[in-house]
C-alpha positions as CSV (number, residue, x, y, z in Angstrom):
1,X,-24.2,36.3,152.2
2,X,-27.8,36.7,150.5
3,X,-28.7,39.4,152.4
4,X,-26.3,41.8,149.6
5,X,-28.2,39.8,146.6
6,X,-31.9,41.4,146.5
7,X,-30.4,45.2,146.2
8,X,-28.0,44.2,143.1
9,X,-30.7,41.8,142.0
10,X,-33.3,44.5,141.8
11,X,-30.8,47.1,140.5
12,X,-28.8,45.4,138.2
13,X,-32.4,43.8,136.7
14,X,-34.4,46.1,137.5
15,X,-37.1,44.5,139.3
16,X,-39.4,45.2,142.5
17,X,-37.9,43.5,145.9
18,X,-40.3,40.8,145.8
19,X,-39.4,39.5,142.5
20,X,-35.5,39.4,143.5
21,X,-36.5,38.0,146.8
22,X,-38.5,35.1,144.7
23,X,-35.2,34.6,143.0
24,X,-33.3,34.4,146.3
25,X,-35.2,32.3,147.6
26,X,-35.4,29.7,144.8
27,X,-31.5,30.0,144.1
28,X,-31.5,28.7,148.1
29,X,-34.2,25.8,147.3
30,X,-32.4,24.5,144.4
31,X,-28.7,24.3,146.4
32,X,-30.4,23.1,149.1
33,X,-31.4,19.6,146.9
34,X,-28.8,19.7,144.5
35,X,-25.6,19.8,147.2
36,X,-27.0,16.6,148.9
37,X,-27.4,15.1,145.4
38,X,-24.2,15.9,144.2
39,X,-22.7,14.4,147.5
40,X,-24.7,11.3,146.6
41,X,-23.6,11.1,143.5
42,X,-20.0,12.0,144.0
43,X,-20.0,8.9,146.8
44,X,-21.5,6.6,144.7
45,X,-20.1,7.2,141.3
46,X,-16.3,7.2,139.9
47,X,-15.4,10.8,138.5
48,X,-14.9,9.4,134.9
49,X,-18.2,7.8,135.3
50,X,-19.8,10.9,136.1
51,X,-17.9,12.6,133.5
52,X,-19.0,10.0,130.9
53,X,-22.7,10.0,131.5
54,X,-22.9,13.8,131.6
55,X,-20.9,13.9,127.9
56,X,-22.7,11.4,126.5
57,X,-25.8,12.9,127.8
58,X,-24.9,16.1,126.4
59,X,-24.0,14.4,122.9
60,X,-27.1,12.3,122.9
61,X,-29.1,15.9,123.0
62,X,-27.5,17.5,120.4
63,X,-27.9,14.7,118.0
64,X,-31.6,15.1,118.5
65,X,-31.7,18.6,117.8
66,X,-33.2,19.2,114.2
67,X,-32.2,23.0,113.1
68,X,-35.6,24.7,112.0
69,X,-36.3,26.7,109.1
70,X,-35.3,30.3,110.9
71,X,-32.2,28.8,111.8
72,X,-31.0,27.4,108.3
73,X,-32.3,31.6,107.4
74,X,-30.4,33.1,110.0
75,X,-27.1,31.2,109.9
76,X,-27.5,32.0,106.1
77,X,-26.7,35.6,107.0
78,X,-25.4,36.9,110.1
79,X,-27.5,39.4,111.6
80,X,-24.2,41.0,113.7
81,X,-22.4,44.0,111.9
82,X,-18.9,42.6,113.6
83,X,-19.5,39.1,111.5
84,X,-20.4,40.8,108.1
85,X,-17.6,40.7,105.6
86,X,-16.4,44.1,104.3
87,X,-15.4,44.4,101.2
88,X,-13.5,48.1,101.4
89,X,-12.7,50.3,104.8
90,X,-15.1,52.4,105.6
91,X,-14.1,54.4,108.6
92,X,-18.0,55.0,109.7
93,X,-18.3,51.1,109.6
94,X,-15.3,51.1,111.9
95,X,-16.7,53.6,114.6
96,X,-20.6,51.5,114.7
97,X,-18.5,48.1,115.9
98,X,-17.0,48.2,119.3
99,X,-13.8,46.6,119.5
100,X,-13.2,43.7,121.5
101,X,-9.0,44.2,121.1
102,X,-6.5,46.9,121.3
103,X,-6.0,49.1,118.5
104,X,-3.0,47.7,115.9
105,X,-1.1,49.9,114.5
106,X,-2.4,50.3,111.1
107,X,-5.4,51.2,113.0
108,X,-3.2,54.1,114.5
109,X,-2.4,55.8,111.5
């Protein structure tokens, strides 16, 4: 199965072979510890315990977290043109933001 990986790796990230082989290789190490550990854990814990600890631990992060003073700037203004506010159509506005949707049809007109 990883012997398709390094090719798309290298192509889709354009990086040499021994950089997507380095990747490989530590995608294997890390399920090779963490699918013994989750089988441990999964043994020894209830589902809603694990589920518990892992929201709480989650939670318990993001209370820490103290937005900094580029953050409080940038969620000020939002830097992407698709979040900006327009105050009139502009057709040339319209063409520079992909659209994520189908067209409605007061778009067709």
């Amino acid at each position: 199965m990883m012997l398709y990986a390094p090719p798309t790796l290298m192509r889709e990230f354009n990086v040499p072979s021994s950089t997507a082989q380095w990747l490989t290789t530590g995608f294997m190490l890390i399920n090779g510890i963490m699918i013994p550990v989750t089988a441990f854990l999964i043994e020894t814990f209830t589902t809603r315990q694990l589920f518990l600890y892992g929201d709480g631990h989650v939670l318990r992060r993001l209370t820490r977290l103290r937005p900094g003073p580029q953050f409080r700037a940038t969620a000020r203004r939002p830097h992407h043109p698709g979040l900006r506010r327009r105050r009139a159509h502009d057709p040339a506005a319209d063409r520079a933001v992909p659209r994520l949707s189908a067209p409605s049809a007061a778009d067709r007109r």
